[in-house]
Residue, then its C-alpha position, 0 to 999 in steps of 0.5 A: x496590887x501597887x504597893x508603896x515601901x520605904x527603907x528597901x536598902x536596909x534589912x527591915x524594909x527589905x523583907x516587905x519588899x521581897x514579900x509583895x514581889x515574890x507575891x507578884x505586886x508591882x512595888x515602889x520603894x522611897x529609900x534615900x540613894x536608888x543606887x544603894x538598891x543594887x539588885x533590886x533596882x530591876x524589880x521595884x520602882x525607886x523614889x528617892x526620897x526622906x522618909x522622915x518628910x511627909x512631903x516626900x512619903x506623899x508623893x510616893x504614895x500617889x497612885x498606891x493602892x497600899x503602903x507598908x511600914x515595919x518597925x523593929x522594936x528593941x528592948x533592952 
């Protein structure tokens, strides 16, 4: 499966990523600086990007068959 994340440089976008690799799906991330990837850079396909920007998640989203979003909820 061809799946789109966003945030993969940061803890909470990492894990979903991590799944749909370890689960053998090809991966596209949108994160802000593709070289804050580090090790991941190899496995993923970056699209720098704003995920804040609907024209930006867009065009990270063609050609996906899926897309994933995780928000951590804090209560105080």
């Amino acid at each position: 499966m061809h799946l789109l994340t966003r945030g993969a440089t940061g803890p909470t976008g990492r894990i979903p990523t991590d799944l749909a690799l370890r689960s053998g799906d090809s991966v596209t991330t949108l994160v802000r600086n593709p070289e804050a990837l580090g090790d991941l850079r190899e496995q993923v396909t970056p699209v720098a990007g704003d995920a804040t920007s609907q024209h930006d998640v867009l065009a990270a989203a063609a050609g996906q068959e899926s897309r994933g979003s995780v928000t951590d909820h804090v209560h105080g």
